[in-house]
N, CA, C and O atoms as a MOPAC input file, in Angstrom:
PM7 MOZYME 1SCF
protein

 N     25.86000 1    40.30900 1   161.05800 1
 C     25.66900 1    41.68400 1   161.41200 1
 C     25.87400 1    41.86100 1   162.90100 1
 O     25.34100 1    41.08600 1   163.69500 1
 N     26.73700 1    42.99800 1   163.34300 1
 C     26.97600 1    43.10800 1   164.50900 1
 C     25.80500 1    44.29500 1   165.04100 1
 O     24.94900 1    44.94100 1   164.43700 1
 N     26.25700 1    44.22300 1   166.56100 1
 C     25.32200 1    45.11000 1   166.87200 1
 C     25.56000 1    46.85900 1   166.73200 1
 O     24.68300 1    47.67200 1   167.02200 1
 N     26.85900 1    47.20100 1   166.25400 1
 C     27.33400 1    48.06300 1   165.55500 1
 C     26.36700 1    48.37600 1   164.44100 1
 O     25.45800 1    49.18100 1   164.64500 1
 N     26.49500 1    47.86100 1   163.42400 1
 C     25.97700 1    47.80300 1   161.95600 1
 C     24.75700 1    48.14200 1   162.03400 1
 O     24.27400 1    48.94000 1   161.23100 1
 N     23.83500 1    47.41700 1   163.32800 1
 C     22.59900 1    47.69100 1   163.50300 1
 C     21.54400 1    48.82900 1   164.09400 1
 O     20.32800 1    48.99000 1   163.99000 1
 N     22.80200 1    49.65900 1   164.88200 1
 C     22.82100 1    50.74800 1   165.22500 1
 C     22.83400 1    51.79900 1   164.37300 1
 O     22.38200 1    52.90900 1   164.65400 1
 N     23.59300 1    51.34200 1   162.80700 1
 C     23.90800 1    52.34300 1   162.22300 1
 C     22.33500 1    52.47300 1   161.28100 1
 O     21.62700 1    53.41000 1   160.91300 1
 N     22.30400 1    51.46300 1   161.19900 1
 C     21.05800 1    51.58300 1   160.17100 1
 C     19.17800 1    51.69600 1   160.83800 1
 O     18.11100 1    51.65900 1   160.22500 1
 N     19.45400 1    51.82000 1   162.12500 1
 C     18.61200 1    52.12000 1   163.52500 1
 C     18.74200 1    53.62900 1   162.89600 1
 O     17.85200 1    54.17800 1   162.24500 1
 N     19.72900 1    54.06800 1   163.14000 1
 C     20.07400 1    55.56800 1   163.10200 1
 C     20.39700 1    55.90800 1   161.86600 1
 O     21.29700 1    56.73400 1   162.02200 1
 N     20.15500 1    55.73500 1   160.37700 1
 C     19.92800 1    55.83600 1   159.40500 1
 C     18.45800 1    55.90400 1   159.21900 1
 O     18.02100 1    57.01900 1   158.93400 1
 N     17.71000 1    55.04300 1   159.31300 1
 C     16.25700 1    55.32300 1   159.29000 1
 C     15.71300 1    55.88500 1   160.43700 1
 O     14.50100 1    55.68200 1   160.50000 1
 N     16.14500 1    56.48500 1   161.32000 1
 C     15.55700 1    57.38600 1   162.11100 1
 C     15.14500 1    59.04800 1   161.60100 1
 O     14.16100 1    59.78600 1   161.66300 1
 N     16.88000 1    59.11600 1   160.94800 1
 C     17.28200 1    60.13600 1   160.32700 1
 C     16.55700 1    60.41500 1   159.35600 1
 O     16.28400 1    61.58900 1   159.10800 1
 N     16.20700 1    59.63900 1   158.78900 1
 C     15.24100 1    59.57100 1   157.36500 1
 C     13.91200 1    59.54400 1   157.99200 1
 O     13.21300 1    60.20100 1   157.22000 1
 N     13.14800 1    59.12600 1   159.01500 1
 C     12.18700 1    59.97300 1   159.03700 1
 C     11.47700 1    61.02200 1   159.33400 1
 O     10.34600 1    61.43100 1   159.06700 1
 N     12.83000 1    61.55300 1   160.25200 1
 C     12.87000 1    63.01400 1   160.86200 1
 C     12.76300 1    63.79600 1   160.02700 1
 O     11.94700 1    64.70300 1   160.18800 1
 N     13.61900 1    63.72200 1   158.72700 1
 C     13.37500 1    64.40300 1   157.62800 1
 C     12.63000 1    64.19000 1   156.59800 1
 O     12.78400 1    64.87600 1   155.58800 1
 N     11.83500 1    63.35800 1   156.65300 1
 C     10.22200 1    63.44400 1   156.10800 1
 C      9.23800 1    63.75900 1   157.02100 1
 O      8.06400 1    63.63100 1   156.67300 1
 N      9.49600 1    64.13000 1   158.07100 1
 C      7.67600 1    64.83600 1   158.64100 1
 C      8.22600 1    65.97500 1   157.83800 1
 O      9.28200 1    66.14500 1   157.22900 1
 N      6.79300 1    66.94000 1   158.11400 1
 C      6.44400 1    68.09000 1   157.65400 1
 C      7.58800 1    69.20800 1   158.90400 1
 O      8.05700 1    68.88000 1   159.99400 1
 N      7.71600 1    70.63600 1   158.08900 1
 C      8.40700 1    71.41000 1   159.15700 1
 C      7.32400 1    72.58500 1   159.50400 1
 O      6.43600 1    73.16300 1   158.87800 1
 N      7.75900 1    72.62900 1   160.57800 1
 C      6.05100 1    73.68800 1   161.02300 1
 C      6.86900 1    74.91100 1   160.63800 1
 O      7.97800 1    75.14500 1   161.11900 1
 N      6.17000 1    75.78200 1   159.61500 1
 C      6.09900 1    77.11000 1   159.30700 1
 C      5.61200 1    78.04500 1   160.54300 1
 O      4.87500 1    77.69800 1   161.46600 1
 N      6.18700 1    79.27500 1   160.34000 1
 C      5.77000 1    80.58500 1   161.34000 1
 C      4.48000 1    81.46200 1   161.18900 1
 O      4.00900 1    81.97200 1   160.17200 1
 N      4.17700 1    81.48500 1   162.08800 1
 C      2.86600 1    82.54100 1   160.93200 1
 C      3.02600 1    83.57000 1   160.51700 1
 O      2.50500 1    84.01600 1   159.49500 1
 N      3.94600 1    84.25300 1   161.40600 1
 C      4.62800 1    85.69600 1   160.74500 1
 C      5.51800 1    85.50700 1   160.19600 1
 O      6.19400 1    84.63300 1   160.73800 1
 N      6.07900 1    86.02900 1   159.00800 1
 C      7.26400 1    86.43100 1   158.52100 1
 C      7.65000 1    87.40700 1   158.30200 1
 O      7.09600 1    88.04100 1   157.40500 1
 N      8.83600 1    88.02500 1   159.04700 1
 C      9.69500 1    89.64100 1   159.44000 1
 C     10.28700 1    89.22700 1   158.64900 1
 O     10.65100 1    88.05200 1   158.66400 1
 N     10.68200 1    90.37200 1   157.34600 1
 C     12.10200 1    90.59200 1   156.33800 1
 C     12.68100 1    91.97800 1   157.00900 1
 O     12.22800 1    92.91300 1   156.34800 1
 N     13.36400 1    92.36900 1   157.88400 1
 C     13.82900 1    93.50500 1   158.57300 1
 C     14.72300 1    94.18200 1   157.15300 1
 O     15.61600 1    93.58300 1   156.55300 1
 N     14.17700 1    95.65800 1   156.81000 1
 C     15.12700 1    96.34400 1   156.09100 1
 C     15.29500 1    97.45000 1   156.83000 1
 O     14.38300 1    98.24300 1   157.06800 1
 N     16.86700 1    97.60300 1   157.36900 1
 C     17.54000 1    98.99000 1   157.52100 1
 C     18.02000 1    99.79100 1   157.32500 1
 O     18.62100 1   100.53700 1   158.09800 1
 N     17.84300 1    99.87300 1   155.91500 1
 C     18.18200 1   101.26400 1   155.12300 1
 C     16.71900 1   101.84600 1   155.29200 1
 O     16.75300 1   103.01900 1   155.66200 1
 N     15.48900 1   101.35400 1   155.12500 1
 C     14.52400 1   102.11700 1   154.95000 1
 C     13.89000 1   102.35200 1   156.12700 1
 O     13.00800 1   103.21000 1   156.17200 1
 N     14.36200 1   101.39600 1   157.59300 1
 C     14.11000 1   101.39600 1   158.64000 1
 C     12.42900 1   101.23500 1   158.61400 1
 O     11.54700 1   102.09400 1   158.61400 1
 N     12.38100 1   100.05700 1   158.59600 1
 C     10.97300 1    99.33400 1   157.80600 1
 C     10.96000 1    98.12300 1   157.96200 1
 O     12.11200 1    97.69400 1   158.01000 1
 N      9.82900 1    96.96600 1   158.11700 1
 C      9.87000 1    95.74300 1   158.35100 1
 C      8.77100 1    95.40400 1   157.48000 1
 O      7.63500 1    95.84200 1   157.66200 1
 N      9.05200 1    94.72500 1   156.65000 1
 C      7.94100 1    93.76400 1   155.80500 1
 C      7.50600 1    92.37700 1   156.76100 1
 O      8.30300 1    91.61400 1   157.30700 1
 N      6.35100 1    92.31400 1   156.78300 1
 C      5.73500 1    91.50500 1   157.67800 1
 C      4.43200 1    90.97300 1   156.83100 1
 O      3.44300 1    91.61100 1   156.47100 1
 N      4.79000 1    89.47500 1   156.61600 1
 C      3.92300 1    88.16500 1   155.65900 1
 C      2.72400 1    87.69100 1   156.51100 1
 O      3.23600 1    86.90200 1   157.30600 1
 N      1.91500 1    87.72900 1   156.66700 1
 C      0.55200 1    86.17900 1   157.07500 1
 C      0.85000 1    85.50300 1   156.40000 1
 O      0.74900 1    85.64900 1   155.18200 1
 N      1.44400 1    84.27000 1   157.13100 1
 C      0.69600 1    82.63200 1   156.72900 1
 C     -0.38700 1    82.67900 1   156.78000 1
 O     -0.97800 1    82.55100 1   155.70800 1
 N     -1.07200 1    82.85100 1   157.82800 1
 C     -2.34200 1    81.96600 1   158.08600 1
 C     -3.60600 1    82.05300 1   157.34400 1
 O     -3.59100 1    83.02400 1   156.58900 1
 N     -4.93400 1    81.22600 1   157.28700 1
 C     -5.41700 1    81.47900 1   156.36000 1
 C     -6.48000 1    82.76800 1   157.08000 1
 O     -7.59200 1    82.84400 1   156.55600 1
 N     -6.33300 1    83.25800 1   157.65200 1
 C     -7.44800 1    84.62500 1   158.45900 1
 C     -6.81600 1    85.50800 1   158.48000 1
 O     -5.59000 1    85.40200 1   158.51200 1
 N     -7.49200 1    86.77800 1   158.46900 1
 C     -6.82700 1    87.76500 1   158.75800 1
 C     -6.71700 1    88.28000 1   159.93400 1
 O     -7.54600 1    88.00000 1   160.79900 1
 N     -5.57100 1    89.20900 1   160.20500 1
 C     -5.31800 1    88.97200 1   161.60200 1
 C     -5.24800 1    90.80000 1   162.01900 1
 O     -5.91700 1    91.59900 1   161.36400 1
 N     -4.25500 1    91.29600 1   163.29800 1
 C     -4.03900 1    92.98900 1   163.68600 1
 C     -2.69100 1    91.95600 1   164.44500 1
 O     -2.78700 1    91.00000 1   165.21500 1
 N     -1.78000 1    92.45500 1   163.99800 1
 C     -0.58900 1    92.43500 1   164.75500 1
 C     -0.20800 1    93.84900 1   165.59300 1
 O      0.19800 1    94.81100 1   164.94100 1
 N     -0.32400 1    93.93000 1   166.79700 1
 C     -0.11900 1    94.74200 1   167.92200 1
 C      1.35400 1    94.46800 1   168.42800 1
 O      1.80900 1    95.61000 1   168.48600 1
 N      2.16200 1    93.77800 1   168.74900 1
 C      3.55900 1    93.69400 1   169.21500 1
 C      4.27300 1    92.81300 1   169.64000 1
 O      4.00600 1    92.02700 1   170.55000 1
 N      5.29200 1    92.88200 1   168.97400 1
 C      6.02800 1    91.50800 1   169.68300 1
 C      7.01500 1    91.52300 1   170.65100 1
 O      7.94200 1    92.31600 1   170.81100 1
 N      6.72900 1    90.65000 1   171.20500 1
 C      7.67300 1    90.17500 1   172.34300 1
 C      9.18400 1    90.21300 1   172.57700 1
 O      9.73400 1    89.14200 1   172.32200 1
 N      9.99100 1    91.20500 1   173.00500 1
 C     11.57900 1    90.51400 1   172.69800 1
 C     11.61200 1    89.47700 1   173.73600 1
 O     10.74600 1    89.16200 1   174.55200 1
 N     13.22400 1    88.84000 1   173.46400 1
 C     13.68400 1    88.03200 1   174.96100 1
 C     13.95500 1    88.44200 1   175.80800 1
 O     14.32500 1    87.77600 1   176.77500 1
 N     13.88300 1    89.67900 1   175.79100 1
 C     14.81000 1    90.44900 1   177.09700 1
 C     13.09400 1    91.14600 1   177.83500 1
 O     13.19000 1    91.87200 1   178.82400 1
 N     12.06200 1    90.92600 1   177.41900 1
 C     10.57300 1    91.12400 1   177.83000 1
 C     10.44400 1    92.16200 1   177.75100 1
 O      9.71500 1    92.46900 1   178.69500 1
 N     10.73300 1    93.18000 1   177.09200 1
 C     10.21700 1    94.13800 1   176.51900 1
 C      9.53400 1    93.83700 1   175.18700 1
 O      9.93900 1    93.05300 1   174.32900 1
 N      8.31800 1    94.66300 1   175.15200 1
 C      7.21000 1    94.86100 1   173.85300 1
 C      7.95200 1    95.74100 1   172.88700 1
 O      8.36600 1    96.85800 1   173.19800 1
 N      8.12200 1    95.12500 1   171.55800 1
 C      8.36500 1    95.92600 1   170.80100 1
 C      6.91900 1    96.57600 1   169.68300 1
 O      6.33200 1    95.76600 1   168.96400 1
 N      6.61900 1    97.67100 1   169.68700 1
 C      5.74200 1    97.64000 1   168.64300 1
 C      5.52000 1    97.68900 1   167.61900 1
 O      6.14700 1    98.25600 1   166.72400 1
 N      4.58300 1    97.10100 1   167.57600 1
 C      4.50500 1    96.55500 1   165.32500 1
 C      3.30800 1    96.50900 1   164.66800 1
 O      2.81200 1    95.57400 1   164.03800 1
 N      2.79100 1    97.87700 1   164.92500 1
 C      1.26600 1    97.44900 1   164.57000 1
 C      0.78300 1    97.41200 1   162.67100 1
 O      1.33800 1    97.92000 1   161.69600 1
 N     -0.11700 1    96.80700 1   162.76500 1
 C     -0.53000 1    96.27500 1   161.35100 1
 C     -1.67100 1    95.61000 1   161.30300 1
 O     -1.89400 1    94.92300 1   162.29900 1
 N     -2.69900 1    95.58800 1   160.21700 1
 C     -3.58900 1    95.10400 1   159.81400 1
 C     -3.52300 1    93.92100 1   158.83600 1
 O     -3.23800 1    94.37900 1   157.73000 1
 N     -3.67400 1    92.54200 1   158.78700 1
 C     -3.01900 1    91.73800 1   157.21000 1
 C     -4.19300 1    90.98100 1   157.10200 1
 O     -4.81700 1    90.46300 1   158.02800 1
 N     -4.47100 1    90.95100 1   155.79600 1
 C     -5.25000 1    90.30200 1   155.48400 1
 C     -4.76300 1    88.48700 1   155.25000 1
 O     -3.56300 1    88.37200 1   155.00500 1
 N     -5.29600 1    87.57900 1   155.28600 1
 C     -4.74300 1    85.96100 1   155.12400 1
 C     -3.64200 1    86.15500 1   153.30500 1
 O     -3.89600 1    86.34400 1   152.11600 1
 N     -2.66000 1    85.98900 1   154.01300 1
 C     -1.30300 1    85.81200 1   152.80700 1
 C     -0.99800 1    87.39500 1   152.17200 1
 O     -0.65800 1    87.69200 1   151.02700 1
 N     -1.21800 1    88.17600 1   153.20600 1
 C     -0.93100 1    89.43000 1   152.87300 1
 C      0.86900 1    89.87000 1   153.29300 1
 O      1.50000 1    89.22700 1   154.13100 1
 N      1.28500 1    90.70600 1   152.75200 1
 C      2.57500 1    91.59000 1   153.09400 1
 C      2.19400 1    92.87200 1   153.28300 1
 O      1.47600 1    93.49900 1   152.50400 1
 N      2.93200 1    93.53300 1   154.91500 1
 C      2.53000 1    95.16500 1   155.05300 1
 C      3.86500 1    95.19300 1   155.11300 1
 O      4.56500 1    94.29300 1   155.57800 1
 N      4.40700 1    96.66100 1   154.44700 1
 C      5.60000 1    97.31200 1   155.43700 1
 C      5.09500 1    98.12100 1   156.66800 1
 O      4.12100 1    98.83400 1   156.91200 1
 N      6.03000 1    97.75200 1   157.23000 1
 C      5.47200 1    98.62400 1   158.78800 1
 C      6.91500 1    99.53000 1   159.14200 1
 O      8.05700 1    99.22300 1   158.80100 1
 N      6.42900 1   100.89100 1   160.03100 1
 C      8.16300 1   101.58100 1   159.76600 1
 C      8.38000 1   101.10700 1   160.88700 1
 O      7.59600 1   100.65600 1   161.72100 1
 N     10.01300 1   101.27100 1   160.89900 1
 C     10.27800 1   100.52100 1   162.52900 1
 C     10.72600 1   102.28800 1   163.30500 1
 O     11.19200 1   103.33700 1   162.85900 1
 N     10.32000 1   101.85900 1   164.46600 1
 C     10.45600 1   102.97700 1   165.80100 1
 C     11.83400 1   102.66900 1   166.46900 1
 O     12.41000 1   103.64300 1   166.95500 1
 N     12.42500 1   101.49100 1   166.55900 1
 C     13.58000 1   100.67100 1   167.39700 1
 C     14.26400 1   100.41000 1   166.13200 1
 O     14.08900 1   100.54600 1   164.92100 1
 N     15.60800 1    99.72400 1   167.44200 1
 C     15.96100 1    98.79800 1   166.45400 1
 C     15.67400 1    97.36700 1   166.38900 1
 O     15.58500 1    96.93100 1   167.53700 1
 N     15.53000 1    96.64800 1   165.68900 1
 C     14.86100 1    95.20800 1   165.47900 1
 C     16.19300 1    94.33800 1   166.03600 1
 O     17.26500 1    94.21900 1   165.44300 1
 N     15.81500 1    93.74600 1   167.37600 1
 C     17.22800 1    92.67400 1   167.58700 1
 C     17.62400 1    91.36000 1   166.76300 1
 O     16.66300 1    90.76700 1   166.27400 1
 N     18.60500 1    90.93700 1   166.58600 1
 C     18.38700 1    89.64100 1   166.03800 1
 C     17.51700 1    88.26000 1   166.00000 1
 O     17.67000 1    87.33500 1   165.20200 1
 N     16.52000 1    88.35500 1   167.11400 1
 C     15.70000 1    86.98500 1   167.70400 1
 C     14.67400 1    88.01700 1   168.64000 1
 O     14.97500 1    88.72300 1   169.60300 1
 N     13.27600 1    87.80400 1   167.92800 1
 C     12.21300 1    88.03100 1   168.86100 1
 C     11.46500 1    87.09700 1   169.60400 1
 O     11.82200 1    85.94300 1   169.36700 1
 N     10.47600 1    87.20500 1   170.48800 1
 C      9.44400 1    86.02900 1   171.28000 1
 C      8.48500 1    85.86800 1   170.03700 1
 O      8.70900 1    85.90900 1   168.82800 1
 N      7.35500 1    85.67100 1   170.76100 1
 C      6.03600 1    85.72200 1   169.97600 1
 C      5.65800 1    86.64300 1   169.21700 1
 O      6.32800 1    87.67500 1   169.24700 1
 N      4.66500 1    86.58800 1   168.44600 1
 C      3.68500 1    88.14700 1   168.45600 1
 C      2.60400 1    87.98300 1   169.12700 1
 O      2.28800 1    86.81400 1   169.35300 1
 N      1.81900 1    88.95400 1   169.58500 1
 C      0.99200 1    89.33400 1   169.78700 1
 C     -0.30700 1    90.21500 1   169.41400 1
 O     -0.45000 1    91.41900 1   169.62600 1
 N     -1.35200 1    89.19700 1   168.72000 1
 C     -2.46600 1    89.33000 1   167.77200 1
 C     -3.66900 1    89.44800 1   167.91300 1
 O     -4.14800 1    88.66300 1   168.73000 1
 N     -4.54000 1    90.31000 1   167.30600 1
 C     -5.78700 1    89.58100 1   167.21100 1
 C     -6.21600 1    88.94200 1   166.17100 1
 O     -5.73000 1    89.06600 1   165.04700 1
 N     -7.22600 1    88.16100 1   166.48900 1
 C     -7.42300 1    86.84100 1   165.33900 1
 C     -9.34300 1    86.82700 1   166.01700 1
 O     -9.84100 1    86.57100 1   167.11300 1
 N     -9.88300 1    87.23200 1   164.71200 1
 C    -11.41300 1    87.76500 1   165.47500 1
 C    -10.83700 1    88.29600 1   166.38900 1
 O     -9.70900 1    88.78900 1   166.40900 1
 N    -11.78500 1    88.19200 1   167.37800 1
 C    -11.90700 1    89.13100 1   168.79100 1
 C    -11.23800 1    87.94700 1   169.69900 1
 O    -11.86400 1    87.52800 1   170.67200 1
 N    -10.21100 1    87.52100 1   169.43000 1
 C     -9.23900 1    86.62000 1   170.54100 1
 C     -7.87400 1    87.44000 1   170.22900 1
 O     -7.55700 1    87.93000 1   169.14500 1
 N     -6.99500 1    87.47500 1   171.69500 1
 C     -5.48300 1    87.59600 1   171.25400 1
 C     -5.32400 1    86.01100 1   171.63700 1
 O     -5.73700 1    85.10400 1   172.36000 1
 N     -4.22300 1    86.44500 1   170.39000 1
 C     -2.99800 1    84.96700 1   170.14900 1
 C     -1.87400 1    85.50500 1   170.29700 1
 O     -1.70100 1    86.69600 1   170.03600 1
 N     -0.79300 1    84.61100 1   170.80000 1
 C      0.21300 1    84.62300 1   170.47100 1
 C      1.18300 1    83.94100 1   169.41000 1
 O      1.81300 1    83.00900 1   169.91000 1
 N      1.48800 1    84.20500 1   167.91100 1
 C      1.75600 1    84.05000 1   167.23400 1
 C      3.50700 1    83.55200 1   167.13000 1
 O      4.11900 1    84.31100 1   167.88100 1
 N      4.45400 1    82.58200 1   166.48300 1
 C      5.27900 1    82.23500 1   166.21900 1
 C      5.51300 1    83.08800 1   165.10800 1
 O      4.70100 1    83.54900 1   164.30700 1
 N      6.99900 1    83.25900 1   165.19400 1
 C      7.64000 1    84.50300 1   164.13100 1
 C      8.87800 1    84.45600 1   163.96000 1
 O      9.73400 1    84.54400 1   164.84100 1
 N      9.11800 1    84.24700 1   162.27000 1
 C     10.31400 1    83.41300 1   161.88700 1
 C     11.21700 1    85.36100 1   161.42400 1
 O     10.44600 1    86.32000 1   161.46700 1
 N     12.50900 1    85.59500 1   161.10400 1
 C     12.83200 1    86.93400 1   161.71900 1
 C     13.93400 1    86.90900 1   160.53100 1
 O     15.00800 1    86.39900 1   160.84900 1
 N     13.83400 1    87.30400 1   159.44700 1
 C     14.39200 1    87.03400 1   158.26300 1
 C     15.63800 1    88.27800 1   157.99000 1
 O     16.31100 1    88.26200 1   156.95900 1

């Protein structure tokens, strides 16, 4: 076995265990519909939360307010238009804000 060969199978089981950890889920999930100009918005998490607004990249607040209960779906109407890629959200969770990860469907 060369040191070729050994590389490959270095980097064969690397590969293989990258793709056995776990993949971290979002806590929000946005399904953007624009015909109804409306955003369905999921909780992961197991609490319930107040989603107040999210973040674009360009640092403007977009707003998105909502109440969800743990594994709930709200439609919320949209005011904007929803860009392709938002920041965070911005939550309360009890009486703390979080900033929440948000996958943009």
């Amino acid at each position: 076995m060369g040191k070729t060969t050994a590389k490959a199978v270095f980097g064969v089981a690397a590969l293989y265990l990258l793709s056995a950890l776990p993949t971290l889920a979002a806590d929000l999930i946005l399904k953007v519909d624009n015909v109804k100009k409306s955003v369905a918005v999921t909780n992961t998490l197991p609490t319930k939360l107040t989603l107040l607004y999210l973040q674009g990249l360009d640092d403007r607040n977009l707003a998105l307010f909502a109440h969800l209960d743990k594994g709930a779906t709200v439609n919320v109407p949209l005011h904007f238009v929803m860009p392709a890629a938002v920041g965070p959200a911005v939550c309360e969770v009890g009486n703390q804000r979080r900033f929440l990860t948000v996958e943009l469907k």
